[in-house]
Each structure stands twice: as C-alpha cells, then as structure tokens.
N, C-alpha and C positions, 0 to 999 in steps of 0.2 A: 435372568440367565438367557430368555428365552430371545429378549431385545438384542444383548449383546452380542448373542452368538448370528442374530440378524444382519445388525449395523459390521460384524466381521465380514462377511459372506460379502456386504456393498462395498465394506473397504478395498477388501482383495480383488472385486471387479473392478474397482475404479483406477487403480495406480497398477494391477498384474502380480504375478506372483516373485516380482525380481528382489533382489539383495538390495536389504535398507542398509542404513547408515546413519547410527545414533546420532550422529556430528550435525546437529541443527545450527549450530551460533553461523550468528551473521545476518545477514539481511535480504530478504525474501520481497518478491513482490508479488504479488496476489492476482492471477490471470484468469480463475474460472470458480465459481460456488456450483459446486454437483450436489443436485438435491434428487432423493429417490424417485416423491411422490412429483416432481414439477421440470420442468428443462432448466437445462443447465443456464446459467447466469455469466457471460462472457463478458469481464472487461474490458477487452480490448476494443478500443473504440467509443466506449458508452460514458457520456457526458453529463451531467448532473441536469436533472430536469429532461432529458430527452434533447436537449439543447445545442447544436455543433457550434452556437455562437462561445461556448461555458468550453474551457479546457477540458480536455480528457485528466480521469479523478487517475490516481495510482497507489488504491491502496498497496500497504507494505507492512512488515512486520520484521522485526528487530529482535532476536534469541542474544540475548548475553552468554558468557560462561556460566555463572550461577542458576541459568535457564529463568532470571526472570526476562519480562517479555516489554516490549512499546512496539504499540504498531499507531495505523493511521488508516482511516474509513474513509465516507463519504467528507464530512463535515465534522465529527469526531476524534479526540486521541484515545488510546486506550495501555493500559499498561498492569502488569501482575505478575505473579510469581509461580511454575510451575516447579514440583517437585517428581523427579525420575523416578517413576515402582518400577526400573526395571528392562532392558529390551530397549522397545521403540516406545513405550509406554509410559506418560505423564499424567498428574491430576494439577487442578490449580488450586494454590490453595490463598490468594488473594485478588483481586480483581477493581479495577476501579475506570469509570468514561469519564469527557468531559461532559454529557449527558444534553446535549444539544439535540433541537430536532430540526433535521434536513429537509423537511420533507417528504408525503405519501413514500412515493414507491425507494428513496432514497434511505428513508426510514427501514423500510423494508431489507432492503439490501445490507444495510449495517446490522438488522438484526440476524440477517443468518451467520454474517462474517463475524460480528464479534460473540456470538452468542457461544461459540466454542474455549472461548479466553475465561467465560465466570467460575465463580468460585464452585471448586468442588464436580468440574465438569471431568471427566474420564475421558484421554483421546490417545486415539493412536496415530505412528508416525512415522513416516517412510521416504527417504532420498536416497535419489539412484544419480549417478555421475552421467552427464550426456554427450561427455566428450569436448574439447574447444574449449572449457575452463567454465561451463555451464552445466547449472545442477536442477534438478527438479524436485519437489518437494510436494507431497499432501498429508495434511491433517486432516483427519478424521473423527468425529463424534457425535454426541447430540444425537437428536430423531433423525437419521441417514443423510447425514451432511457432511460433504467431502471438500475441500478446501484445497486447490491446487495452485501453486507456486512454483516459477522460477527465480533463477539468482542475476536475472537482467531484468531489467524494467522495461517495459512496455515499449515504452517511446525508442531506447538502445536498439533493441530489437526490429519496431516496424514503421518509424520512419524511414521515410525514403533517402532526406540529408539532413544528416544531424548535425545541428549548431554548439559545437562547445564553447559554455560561458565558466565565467567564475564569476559569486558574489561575496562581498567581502565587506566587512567583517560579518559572517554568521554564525552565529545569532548576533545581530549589532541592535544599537537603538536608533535608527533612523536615516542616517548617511551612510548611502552604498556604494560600494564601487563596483562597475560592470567592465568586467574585462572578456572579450568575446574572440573567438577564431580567426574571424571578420569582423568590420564593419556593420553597426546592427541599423536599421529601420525602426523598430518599434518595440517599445518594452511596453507589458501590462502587468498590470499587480491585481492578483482574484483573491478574495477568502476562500475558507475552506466548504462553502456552500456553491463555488463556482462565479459569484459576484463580483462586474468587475468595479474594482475602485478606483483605478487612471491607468491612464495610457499616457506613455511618451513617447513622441514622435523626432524629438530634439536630440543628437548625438550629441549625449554627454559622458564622460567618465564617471561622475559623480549623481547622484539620483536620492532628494532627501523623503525621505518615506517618514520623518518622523512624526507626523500625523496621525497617523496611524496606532492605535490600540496596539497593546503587549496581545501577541498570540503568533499566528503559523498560518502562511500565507505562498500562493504560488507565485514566482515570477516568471514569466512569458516573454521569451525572446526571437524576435523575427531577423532574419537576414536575407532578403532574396527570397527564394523558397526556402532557404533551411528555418528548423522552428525545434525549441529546448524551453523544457521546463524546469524550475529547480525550486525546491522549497526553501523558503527564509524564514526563520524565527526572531522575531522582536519582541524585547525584553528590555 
C-alpha cells in the first residue's frame, strides 16, 4: 500500500493534477521515460547506438477498442491485453516481445518502456486534450516509471521540412512503390536495430526489397533537405 500510494504521489507530479480521459485507443508515440530514482530518458533525437549515422528510433504504441495493446521499442515488437478496473485504471493480463537483444543501453531503454505492458502490471492513466487536434498521454506504473506520449510522432512535430511519401503495398512481400511529394534523392532501408541494409540513389518508382527476411523495417526518404520515415512490414 505503502509503494502505491508512493508511485501515486510521482504520478500526479509528473502529468499535474488536470482532467484524464479514459479514451486511450489510437496511436501514441512515446516522447519521454520519467524515472524517479534516474533522469529522464528524451527520445527526441536519440539514435540507436548513440549513432546520428542510424535513423532516429519512434517508439509507439497502439490501444485497440478492446484495450489490447502493440506497440514498438528499440529493436522489439511488443503486444498484450489490458483489462479496465475502472477510472484511468488497467492491469495486464497477457503480454508477449519479439525478445531480441538490441543492445547495452538499447536493452536498457526497452526495459523500462516495455516493462509497464507485462503481465499483471497495475498502471495508471491520463490524457489531457492540447488543443490543434494534439493530445498528450502518460502511463504510469512499475517502481516510479512514467511513460509520456503524444498523438504526433516525433519527426510531424520537429523536423524542419517534412517529406510526404507513400509506400505501397504495406505490408507487401518485396516490390514497392514509392510515391513522394517530390522528387526523392535517396531512399535507405534500416532494421529495427537501426542497421542500414541499402541505399538507393536511383529514381525509381519501383524498389524490389524482396531480399529481405519477413519482419518490420524503416524506410528513409531524402528530398533536398526534407527527410520522412515510414515503417514497412514484409510478409
């Protein structure tokens, strides 16, 4: 009793005493890990390995209606099932990774993000409207670990010119279509360790990836200065 009425007191520091809003479904992107006993953990910006050659990661996290959950780490999927006691209040009560290791401090970082999703963890939860059609979001639980989330991704928000592409078909098995705002320069294709596995410098419409292992991969699009990430699944 003595824990939770602790980790209450760091909740309510860390997001303020304003009006939640049960309404989690949708898709979240994951901007900061607040930890009590350590500094805060800012994504924005931080590249796998310490690396600005390695895309910026964006973890995310995905609430269904039925509250179960898929999100995305470092190098990791992750997906479960939470059940409502009530209020802002969920437990989980399934939980499963693709259980890949990234990496020391990469490792590290996935364990405090996903460590709130395992089975039978107790958290609490709170979204405030921010105005502009942008919402904020923190989950809270575990040893004083806060979890904060907006409803734009990273790159929406603080690139300077954003590149709109489409890839298509996704999830495909190998032959892509890249359809861009512009004129693109360069496409790269990363795992989800941040690894690059080719570059093309070639304007094509067409782009065969089927090489490539079934799994979840970034593509990287250059125009000029503007620069767009988008995730592909190949299946």
């Amino acid at each position: 009793m003595k824990q939770l009425y602790l980790f209450s007191v760091f909740f309510f520091l860390c997001f303020g005493a304003q009006a939640q809003d049960p309404n989690l479904i949708g898709q979240w992107y994951l901007y900061e890990i607040r930890l009590e006993l350590d500094p805060t953990i800012y994504i924005d910006g931080w590249s796998p390995y310490g690396d600005p050659d390695y895309p910026q990661i964006y973890p995310d996290l995905i609430v269904a209606e039925d509250f179960s959950f898929t999100g995305t780490g470092v190098c990791n999927t992750f997906q479960g099932d939470w059940v409502h006691q009530g209020n802002d209040d969920f437990i989980s009560i399934s939980y499963s990774d693709t259980g890949l290791g990234c990496g020391l401090y990469e490792d590290e970082l996935e364990g405090h993000y996903m460590t709130l999703f395992h089975e039978d963890v107790y958290v609490l939860t709170g979204v405030n409207d921010l105005g502009n059609g942008l919402f904020e979001m923190l989950i809270g639980g575990g040893p004083f670990t806060g979890l904060y989330f907006l409803s734009e991704p990273i790159l929406g928000l603080h690139e300077v010119e954003e590149l709109g592409f489409v890839l298509g078909p996704n999830p495909g098995q190998g032959l892509i279509e890249v359809r861009s705002d512009e004129p693109w320069d360069e496409l790269s294709v990363y795992n989800l360790s941040g690894q690059l596995l080719s570059r093309h410098t070639e304007v094509v419409d067409r782009i065969d990836l089927s090489n490539l292992a079934d799994g979840l991969y970034f593509i990287e699009l250059y125009a000029g200065d503007a620069r767009a990430v988008q995730k592909w699944l190949k299946q």
